[in-house]
C-alpha positions in Angstrom: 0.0 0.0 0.0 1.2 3.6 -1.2 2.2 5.3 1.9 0.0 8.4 2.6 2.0 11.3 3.8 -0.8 13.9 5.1 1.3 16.7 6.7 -1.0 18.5 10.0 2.3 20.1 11.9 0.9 21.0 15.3 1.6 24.7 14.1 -0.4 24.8 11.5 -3.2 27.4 11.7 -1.2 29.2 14.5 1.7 30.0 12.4 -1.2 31.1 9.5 -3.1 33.2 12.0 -0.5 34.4 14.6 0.7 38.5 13.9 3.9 39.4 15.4 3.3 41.9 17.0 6.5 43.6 16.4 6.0 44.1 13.5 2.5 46.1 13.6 3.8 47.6 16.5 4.5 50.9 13.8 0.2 51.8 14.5 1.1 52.8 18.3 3.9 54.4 17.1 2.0 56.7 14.4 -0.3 58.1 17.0 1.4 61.6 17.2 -0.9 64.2 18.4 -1.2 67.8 18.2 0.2 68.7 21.6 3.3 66.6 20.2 4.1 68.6 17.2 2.4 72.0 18.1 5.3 72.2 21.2 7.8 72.8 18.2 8.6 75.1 15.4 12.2 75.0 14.0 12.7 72.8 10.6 14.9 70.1 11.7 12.2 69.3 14.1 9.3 69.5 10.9 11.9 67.7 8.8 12.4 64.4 11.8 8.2 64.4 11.8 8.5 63.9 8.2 10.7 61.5 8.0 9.7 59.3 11.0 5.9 59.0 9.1 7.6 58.1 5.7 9.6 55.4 7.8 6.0 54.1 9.3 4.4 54.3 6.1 7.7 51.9 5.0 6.9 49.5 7.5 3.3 49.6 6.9 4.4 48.5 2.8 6.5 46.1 4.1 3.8 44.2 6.0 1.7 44.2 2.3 4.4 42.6 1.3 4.4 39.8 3.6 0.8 39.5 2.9 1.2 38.9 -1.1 4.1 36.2 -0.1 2.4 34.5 1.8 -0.8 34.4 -1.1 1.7 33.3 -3.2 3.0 31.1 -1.2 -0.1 29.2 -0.5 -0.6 26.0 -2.8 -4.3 25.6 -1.0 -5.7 29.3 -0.6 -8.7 30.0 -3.8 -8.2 32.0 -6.9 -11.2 33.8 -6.0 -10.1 34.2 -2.3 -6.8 35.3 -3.7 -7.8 37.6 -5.4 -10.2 39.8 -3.0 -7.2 39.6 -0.8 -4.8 41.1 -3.3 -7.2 43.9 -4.2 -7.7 45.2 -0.7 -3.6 44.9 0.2 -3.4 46.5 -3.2 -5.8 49.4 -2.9 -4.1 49.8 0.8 -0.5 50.1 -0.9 -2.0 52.7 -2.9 -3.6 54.9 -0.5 -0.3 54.5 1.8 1.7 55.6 -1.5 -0.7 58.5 -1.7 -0.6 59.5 1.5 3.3 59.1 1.8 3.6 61.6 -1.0 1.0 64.4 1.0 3.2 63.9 3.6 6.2 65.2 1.5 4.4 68.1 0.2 3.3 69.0 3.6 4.2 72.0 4.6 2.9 73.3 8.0 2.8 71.5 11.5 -1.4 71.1 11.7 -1.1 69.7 8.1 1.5 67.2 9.1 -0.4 66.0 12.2 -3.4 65.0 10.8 -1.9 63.2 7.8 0.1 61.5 10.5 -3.0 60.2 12.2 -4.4 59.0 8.9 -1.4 56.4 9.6 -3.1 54.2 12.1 -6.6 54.3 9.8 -5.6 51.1 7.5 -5.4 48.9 10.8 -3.1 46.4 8.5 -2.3 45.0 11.8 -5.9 44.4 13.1 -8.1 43.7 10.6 -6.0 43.0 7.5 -3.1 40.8 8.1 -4.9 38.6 10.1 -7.8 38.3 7.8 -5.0 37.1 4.9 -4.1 34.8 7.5 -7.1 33.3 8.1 -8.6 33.3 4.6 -5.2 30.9 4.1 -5.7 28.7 6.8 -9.4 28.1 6.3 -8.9 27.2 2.8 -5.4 24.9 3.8 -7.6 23.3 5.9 -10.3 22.7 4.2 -8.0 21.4 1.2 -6.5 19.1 4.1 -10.1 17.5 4.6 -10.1 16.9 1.1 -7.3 14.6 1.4 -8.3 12.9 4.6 -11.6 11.7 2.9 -9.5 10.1 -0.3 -7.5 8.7 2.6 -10.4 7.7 4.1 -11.7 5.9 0.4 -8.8 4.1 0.6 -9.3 2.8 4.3 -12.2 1.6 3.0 -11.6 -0.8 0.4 -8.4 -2.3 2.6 -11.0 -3.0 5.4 -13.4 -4.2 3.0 -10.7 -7.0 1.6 -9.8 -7.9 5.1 -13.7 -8.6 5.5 -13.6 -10.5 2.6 -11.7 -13.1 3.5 -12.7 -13.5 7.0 -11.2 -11.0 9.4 -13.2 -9.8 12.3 -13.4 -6.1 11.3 -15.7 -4.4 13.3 -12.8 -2.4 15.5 -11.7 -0.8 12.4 -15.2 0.3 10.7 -15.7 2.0 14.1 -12.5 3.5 14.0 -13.7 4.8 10.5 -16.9 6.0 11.1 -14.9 7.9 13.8 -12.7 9.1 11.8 -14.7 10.4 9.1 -16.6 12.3 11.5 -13.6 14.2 12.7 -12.9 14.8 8.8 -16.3 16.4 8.7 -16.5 18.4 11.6 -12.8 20.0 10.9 -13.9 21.1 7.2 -17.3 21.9 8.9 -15.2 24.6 11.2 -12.4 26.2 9.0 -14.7 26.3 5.8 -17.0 29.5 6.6 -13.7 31.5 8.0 -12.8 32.9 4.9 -16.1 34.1 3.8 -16.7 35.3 7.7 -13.4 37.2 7.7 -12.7 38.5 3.9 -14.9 40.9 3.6 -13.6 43.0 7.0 -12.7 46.4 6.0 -10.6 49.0 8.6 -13.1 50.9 9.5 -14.6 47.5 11.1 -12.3 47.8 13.8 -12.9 47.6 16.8 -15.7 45.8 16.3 -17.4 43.5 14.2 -14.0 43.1 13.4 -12.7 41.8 16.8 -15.4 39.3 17.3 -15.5 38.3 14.2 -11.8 37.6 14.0 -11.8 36.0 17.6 -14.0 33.5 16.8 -12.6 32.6 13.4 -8.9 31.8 15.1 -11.1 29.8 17.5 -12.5 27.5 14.8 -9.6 27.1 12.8 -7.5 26.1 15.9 -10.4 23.5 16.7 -10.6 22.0 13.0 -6.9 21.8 13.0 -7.2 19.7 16.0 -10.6 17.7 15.0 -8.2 17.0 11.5 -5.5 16.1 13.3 -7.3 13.6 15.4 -8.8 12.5 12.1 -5.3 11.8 10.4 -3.9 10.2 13.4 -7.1 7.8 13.7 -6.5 6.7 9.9 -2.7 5.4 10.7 -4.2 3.3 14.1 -6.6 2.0 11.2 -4.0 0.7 9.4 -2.1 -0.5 12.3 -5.0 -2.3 13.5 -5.1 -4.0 10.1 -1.5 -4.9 9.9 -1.9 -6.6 13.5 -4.7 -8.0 12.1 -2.5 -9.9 9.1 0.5 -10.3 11.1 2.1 -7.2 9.4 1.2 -7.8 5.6 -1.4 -5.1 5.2 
């Protein structure tokens, strides 16, 4: 029998959905106010303003990046999911380019300060990173369900033969009913995430974005598991059956 290699790494939907938070930490960072800047007037100071926002703006670009990598990267994520992702990290790059350049042209201390705050208005770290993230891990695992069942086909027929010529079975069709319902109930959780999540815009945040985010994690993070379980009840299948033989299954 073909060996069936169905990789689940423990890790899985965490390292998908996890944000550093490092490296969003640039949103605090952005929230200069008034009383900050109005306290100065000579150039250099203007000039450092300037030049710590276009730095911010930098970070917030290299985040989009991430984002489109790890799209590209995915071998399991939809065209169509894809897609609506890259459009709204596009359009994002966009406005941060346009706002960049306002911030160049700027040249008075109230007109600074309030494109500064606009900064912190694409919440990249709260509502669109981890969106991306979860749009991929929903779809991953959902694509991982689909190769549980044909590993689950394949259970089949091996205990069906065994049947056949006279084994006692009935341990291991349990075992499959089991598992298949643990195949079901994972792509049962992680498939409505994407849809749930894709559509969260920045202005979303705090809330329904929040909610809506907290919950998808949780039900990614319990299909993982529910898949995991699944997988790992397939291979005592077949170690049930090769007891069964005395090693030949």
């Amino acid at each position: 029998m073909k060996t069936i290699r169905l990789m689940l790494a423990p890790a899985l939907v965490l390292a998908l959905i996890a944000i550093p938070a490092a490296s969003f930490a640039l949103q605090e960072d952005a929230r200069l106010t008034a009383t900050d800047t109005e306290a100065v007037s000579d150039r250099p100071v203007f000039d450092a303003l300037k030049e710590r926002a276009l730095a911010l703006i930098g970070k917030q670009q290299d985040a989009l990046g991430r984002l489109r990598s790890a799209i590209a990267n995915s071998h399991a994520i939809t065209n169509e999911h894809a897609a609506q992702l890259l459009g709204d990290i596009g359009a994002a790059s966009a406005a941060l380019d346009e706002l960049a350049r306002e911030i160049g042209a700027a040249s008075t201390f109230a007109e600074l300060t309030e494109l500064i705050r606009q900064i912190d208005d694409f919440q990249i770290g709260h509502v669109l990173a981890p969106k991306t993230y979860q749009v991929i891990a929903s779809d991953t695992l959902v694509a991982v369900g689909g190769k549980l069942e044909r590993f689950s086909n394949k259970l089949e027929r091996l205990i069906g033969r065994a049947e056949d010529v006279g084994f006692d079975v009935d341990e291991a069709w349990r075992m499959l009913d089991t598992m298949d319902d643990l195949v079901a109930e994972g792509v049962r959780l992680a498939d409505p995430v994407a849809e749930s999540v894709i559509g969260l815009q920045p202005a979303d945040w705090p809330e329904p974005a929040q909610g809506v985010l907290g919950d998808g994690g949780s039900d990614l993070e319990a299909a993982q598991q529910s898949l995991r379980d699944a997988r790992r009840t397939g291979w005592d299948i077949i170690q049930f059956l090769r007891d069964l033989v005395g090693g030949d299954a």
